[in-house]
N, C-alpha and C positions, 0 to 999 in steps of 0.2 A: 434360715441360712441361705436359701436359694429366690432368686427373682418370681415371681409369676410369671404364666406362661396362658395366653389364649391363642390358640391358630385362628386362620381364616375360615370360612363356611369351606366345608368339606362336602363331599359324591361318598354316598354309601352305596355301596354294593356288597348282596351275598351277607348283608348285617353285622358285615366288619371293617372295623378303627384301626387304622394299622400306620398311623402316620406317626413318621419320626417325632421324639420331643427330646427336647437337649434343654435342661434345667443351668440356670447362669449362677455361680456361688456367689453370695455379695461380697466384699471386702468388708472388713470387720474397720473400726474409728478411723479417723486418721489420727486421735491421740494414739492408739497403738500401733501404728504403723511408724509412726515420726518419732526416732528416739533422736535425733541429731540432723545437722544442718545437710548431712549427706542424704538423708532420707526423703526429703521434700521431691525432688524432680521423679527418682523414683518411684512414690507415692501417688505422686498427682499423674505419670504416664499410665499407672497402672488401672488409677481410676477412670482417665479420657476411654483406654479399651474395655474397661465394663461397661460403661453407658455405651458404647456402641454397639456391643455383643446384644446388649439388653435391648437398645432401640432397635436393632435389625432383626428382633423376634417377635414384637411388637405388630398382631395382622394387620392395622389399617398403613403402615408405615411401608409394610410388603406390598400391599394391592396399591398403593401409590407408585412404588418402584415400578410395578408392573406396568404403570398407567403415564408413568415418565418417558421410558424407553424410548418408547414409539417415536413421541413428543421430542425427545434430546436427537434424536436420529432426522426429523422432519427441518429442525433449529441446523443442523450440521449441514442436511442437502441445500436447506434455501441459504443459510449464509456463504456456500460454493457457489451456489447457482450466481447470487450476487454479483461475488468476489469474479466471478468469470467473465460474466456478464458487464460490468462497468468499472472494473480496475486488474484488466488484464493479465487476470492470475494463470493461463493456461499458457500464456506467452511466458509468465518468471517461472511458470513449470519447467520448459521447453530451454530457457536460457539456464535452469538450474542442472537441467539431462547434460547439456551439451559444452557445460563451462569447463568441467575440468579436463576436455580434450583441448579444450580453444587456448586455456593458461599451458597447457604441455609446447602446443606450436607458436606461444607469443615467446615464452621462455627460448624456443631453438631461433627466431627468426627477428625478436626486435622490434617489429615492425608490423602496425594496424591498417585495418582503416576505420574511417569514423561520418556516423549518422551526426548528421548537426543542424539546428535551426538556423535556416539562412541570413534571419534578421535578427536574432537574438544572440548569435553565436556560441550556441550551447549542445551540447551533446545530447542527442535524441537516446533514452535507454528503452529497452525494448522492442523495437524495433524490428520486423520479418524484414531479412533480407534472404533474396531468392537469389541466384549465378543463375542463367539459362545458358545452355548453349544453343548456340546462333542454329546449328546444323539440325537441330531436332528442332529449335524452338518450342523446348521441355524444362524445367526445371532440373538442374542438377545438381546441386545444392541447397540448403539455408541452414539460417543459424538469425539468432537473436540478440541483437546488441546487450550489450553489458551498461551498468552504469554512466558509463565513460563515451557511450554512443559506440565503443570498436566492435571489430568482424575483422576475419580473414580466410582467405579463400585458400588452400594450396592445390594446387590444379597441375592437366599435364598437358601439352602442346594442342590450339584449337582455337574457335573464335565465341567470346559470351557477351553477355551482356548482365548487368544487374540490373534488377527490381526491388522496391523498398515501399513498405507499406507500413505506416502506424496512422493509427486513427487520429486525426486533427493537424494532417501534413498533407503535401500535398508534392510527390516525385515523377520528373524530376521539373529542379526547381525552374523559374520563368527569372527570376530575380536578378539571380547571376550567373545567367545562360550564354554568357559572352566573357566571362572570368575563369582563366586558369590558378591565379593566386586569389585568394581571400583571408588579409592578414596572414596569419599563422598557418593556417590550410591551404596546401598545396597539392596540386592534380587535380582539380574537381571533377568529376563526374558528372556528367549532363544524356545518360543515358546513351552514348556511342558502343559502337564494340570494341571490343577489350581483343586485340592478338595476343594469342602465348605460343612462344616457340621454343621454349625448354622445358623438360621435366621439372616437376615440380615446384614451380614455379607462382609466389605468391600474388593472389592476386590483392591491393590493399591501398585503394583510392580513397578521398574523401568524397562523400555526398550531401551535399547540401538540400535539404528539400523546407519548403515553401509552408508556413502555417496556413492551415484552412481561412478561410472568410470568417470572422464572427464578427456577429452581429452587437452592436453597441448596446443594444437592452439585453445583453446576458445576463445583467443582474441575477434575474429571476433564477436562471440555472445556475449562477452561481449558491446564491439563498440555498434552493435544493438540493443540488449536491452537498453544504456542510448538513446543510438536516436529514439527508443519508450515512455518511459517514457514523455522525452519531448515535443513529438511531442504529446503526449494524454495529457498534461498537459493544452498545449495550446487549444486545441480541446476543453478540458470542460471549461477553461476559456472564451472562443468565445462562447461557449453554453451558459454560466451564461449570460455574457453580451445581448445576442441576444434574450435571454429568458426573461431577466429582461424588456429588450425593450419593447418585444412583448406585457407583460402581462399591461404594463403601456400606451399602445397605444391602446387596444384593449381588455381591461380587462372581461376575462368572466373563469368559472371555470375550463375549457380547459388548458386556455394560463398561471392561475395563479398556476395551478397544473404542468404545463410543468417548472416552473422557482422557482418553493419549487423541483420540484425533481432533475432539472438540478445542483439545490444545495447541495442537498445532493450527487449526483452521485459526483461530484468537494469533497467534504469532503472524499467519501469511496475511492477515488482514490489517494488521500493525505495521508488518513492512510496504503493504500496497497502496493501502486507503490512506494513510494516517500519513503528512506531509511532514520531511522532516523541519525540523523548528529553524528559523533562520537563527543566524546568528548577530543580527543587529537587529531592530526593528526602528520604523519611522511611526509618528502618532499621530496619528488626526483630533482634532481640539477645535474648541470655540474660543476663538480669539476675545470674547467679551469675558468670559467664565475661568476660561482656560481649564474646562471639564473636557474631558475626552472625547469623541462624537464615536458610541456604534454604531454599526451597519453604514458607514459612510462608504461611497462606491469609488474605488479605485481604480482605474486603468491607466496603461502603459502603452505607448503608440511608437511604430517607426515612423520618424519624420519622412524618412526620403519616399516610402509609398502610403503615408498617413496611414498606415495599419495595423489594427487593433489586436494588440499581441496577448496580454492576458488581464484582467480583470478580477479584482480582489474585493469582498469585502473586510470592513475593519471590523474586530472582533470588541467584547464588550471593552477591551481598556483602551479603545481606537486603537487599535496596530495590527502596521499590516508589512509585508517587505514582497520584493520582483527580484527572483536572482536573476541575474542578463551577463553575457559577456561585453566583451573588447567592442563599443559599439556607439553609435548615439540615440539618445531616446526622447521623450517627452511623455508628461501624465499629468492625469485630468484627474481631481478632485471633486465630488459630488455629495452631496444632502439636499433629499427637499428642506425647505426653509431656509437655507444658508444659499450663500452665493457659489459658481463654481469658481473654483481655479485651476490653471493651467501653469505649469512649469516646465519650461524648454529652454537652454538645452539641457539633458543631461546627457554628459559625456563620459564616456566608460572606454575611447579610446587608445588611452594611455597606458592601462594594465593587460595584461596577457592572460589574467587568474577571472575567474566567476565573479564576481560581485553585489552586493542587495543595493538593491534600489528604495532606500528607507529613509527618507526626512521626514522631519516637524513641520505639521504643515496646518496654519490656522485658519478656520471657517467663519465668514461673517454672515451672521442671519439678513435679511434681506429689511427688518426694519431697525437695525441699529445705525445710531446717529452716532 
């Protein structure tokens, strides 16, 4: 009526056995268990917690626990370490510490300011923004853009200046170093000092900064980067699983704090890494086949300084999308063996809202007649 029971190799000392043993009672049929339709879910829960009582007394299942830990703990630092490292999780930490003060003074005042690409017309998130004051030439403030690219400074009479740094910009901008309006954005910021001569008084310009240089063979980083993302995908998904194991084989505040954070690093990775899904998509195709083309190389250029703004590949059902603002664009089309194409103008001047840059766009190989 009770399960077997072997421990693990035990330390004798002094020629005594004195380790706990806790015998498991088995459930008896489950025709005697199940008199009626009510009895099933009850029956079958009760059996999932024998087999687990019974498997976590099981020694080689315990000396694995033991030998997981470590391993689920090594899984959790290097998918932080990652996460920090190339999709700036210690910034959405930073803008997570310091959001529900910033929603308190947008709610009393209305009124932001905002990070934004100067050619793409898009709201920078994430983003360190520093206040100096001019008189120390120290930082006296930051804060971290939101979604939305906002920040707001409430400050008291003095002279500053801002600073704005994210990785693959470039402040302050060169572009429109001579523009106080930009469409919708008004004030620009160009790095000047800032007077305040009242309490309290908000500081909340826009800044526009400059996309870095990239390089027209990004391909390759691009390639790399999706073969990151997924490969860390998998990595925390094996983590959750192996965590979740652990804590339910060998439950103690260790193993059940390793599998609450192995969860949440799996969620912060989901919101950083993982791009959200456009909502239209354009396709790349062979105009003879009209089959899909993957891995066809996509980029997106500003006409007015021919500058290479970002770079897509197409994934296996050829689709790919560019959100871009209120702006004009053009983009290049690429496969070895097909011919390139170029498509200009695109204009996104007309709307005030985000927009995907998604057409059907067909490839001819280089020897069809």
């Amino acid at each position: 009526g009770y399960s077997g029971f072997k421990t693990a190799r035990i330390s004798v000392k002094d020629n005594i056995i004195n380790a706990p043993i806790e015998l498991i009672a088995l459930l008896p049929p489950l025709s005697e268990e199940i008199k009626s339709i009510r009895d099933v879910f009850p029956a079958l829960s009760r059996r999932a917690v024998n087999s687990v009582q019974i498997v976590r007394q099981n020694a080689a299942v315990q000396q694995s626990a033991n030998v997981a830990a470590p391993v689920v703990a090594f899984t959790a630092v290097s998918t932080v370490t990652l996460l920090a490292t190339s999709f700036n999780a210690i910034r959405f930490l930073q803008y997570m510490f310091t959001a529900p003060f910033l929603l308190f003074k947008r709610r009393r005042r209305k009124k932001w300011g905002v990070v934004y690409d100067s050619l793409r017309k898009l709201p920078v998130d994430l983003a360190i923004v520093r206040l100096i004051d001019v008189a120390t030439n120290k930082p006296f403030k930051s804060q971290v853009t939101d979604k939305q690219g906002r920040f707001l400074f409430v400050v008291d009479p003095g002279v500053y200046k801002i600073e704005v740094r994210k990785e693959g910009f470039i402040a302050p901008t060169s572009h429109l170093k001579d523009l106080k309006i930009d469409g919708n954005f008004l004030d620009l910021y160009h790095g000047e000092n800032i007077e305040v001569n009242e309490q309290s008084s908000a500081i909340a310009v826009n800044v526009p900064v400059d996309p870095s240089g990239q390089d027209v063979t990004v391909s390759k980083k691009a390639v790399v980067g999706n073969c990151l993302r997924k490969f860390m995908y998998g990595f925390s998904v094996v983590g959750v699983i192996v965590a979740t194991g652990v804590a339910v084989i060998d439950p103690s505040p260790w193993t059940i704090s390793l599998a609450v954070g192995q969860v949440l690093i799996l969620g912060l990775f989901l919101k950083l890494a993982i791009p959200k899904k456009p909502t239209s998509w354009g396709i790349v195709y062979d105009e003879k086949t009209r089959r899909p083309l993957a891995r066809a190389i996509v980029r997106i250029f500003d006409p007015k300084y021919n500058k290479l703004l970002e770079t897509k590949i197409t994934d296996s059902r050829g689709r790919y999308a560019f959100l871009v603002g209120p702006s004009e664009f053009y983009a290049t089309y690429e496969k070895p063996g097909f011919q390139k194409v170029e498509v200009r103008p695109i204009d996104r001047t007309d709307t005030n809202e985000p927009s995907y840059v998604s057409m059907d766009i067909p490839l001819n190989k280089f020897n069809n007649k």
